[in-house]
N, C-alpha and C positions, 0 to 999 in steps of 0.2 A: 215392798214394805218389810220393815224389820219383824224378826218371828225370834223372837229370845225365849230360853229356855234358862231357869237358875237355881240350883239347887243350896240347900243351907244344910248342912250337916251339924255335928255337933261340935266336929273339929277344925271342919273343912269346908272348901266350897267347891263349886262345881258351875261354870258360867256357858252356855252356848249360845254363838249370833249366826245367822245367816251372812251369806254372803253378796245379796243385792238389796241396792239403794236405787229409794225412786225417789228423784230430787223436783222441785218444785221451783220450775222458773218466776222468779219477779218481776219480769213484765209481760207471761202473760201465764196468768194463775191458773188458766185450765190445761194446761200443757205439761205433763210429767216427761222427765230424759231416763232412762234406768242404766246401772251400770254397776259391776262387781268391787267392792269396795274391803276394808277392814273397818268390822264395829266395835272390836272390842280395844280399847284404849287404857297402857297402864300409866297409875301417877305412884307416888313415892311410895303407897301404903297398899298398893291393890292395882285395882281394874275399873272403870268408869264404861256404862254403854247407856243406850236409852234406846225408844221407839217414837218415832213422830217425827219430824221436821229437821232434816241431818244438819241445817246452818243452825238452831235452835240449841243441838245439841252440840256442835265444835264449839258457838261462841261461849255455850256454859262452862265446858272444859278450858277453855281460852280463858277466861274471867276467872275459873275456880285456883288456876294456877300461876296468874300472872296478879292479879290482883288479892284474891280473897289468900293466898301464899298457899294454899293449898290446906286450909284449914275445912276438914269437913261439914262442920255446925255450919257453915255460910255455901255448903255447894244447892241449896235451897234458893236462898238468895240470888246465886249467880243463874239460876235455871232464871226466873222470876224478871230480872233483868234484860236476861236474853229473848227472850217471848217478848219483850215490851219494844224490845231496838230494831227487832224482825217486821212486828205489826206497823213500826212508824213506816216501814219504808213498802209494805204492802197491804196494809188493811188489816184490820179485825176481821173474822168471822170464820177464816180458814181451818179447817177442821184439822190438817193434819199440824198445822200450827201450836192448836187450843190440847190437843190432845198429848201433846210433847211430853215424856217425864223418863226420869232417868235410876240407874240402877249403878249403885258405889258397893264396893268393897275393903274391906279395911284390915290389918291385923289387930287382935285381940288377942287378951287373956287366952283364952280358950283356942284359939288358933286362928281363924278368918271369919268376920260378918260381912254380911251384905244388909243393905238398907238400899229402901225406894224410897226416889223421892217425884212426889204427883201429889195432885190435889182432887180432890173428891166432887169438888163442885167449881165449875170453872170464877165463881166469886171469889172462891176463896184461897187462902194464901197454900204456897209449895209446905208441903210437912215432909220430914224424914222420919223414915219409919225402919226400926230393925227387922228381919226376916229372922221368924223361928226357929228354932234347930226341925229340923228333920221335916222339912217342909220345901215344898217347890214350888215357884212362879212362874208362869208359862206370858209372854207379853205377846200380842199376831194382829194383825189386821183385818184378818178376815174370820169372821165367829165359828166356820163349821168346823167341828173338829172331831165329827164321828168316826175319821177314818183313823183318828191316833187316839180316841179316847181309851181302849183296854191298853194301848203301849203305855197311855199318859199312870193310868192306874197300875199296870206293873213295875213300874221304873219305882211309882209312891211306896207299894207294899215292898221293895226288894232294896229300900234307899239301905246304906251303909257305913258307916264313919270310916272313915282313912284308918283309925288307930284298928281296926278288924280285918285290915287286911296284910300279908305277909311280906308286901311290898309296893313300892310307890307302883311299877309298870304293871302288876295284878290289879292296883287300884283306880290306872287311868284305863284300862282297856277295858273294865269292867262296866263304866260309866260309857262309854265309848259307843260299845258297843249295843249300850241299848236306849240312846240317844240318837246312835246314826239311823235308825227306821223309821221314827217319829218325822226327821227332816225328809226322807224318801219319801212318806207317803202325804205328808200337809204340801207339799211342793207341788203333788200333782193334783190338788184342791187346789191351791195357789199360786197363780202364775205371777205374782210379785215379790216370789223369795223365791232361793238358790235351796237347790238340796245341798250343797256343800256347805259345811259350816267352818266355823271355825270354836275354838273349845279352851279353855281357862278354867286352872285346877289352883287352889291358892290353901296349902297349911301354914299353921303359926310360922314357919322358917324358908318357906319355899314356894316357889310357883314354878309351874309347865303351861306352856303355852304350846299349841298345836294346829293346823290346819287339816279338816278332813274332806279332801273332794267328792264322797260317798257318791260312788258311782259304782261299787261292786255290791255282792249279794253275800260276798263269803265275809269272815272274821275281819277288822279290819286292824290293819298295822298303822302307824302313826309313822307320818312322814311332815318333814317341816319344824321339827320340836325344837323349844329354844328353853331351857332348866334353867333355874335360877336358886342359888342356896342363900345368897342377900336378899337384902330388899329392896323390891322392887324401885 
């Protein structure tokens, strides 16, 4: 199960997914396959990921860009659609289905937003919602989270804007590295996510994109990195 971690800054974002997907066959619904996958997905303006039901979430992405032209106000919509075209071909009632919701990034004024989109009561409709500056969403499958709660709380009290730091590579190691123990230690509470992550850094002009195997104990160096000074 997907364990996303996302940070909003003032300037900046800060995106992490895990690296396993437990897929849900359609003919026969209690039977999960798991397999190492990439969750985090860019479109023109950002980054697109979500938590819940992985066909739920490509055919959103699939409809938000092939259809809705990749017009954000309607990535609600395309979620909405997709949960409806899933359930005809397997049923209501599927949890990891109903619980599906997704997490967009965009550039802005100010540099990079992120917005959720989920609904609060399975009645009622997908809402998009902006994430506040200097605030974090943590999305996981499994509720205990007392072996990363003091991590969760010094990552909040030590958050930082990009424009404070003296450089972009002090500013991705910095996140990096106190992101990678949070996935070391929910991993071994959860045996349905990967401690490797993978990690999405997006200011007003650029994104870094990264993959982190987190498997050492020391500092960790960034390997896989793909920089981008356009847009996405």
């Amino acid at each position: 199960m997907t364990f996303i971690l996302a940070i909003q800054m003032n300037d900046s974002i800060v995106v992490a997914a895990d690296n396993q997907e437990v897929v849900l066959k359609a003919e026969e619904t209690n039977n999960f396959n798991q397999r190492h996958t990439l969750k985090l997905h860019t479109w023109d303006s950002g980054i697109i990921t979500g938590t819940g039901e992985s066909y739920v979430i490509s055919q959103s992405m699939e409809l938000f860009k092939k259809l809705a032209h990749s017009d954000i106000s309607k990535l609600p919509q395309c979620l909405e659609i997709s949960r409806q075209i899933r359930e005809l071909g397997i049923g209501t009632g599927y949890v990891q289905v109903e619980i599906t919701k997704l997490l967009c990034s965009s550039y802005s004024e100010r540099g990079a937003q992120l917005y959720k989109i989920e609904r609060i009561d399975d009645d009622k409709s997908y809402t998009m919602t902006a994430m506040e500056p200097m605030d974090i969403t943590v999305w996981m499958f499994n509720p205990n989270v007392k072996t990363i709660t003091a991590d969760l709380k010094n990552l909040y009290l030590d958050l930082k804007d990009y424009g404070s730091f003296s450089n972009q590579t002090e500013w991705i190691n910095y996140y990096i590295n106190r992101i990678a123990p949070i996935y070391q230690k929910q991993s071994q509470v959860d045996s349905l996510m990967s401690q490797s992550f993978d990690i999405f850094f997006q200011t007003k002009d650029e994104y870094v994109f990264g993959h982190i195997p987190n498997t050492q104990n020391t500092m960790i160096e960034l390997k896989e990195i793909y920089s981008n000074s356009d847009p996405i």
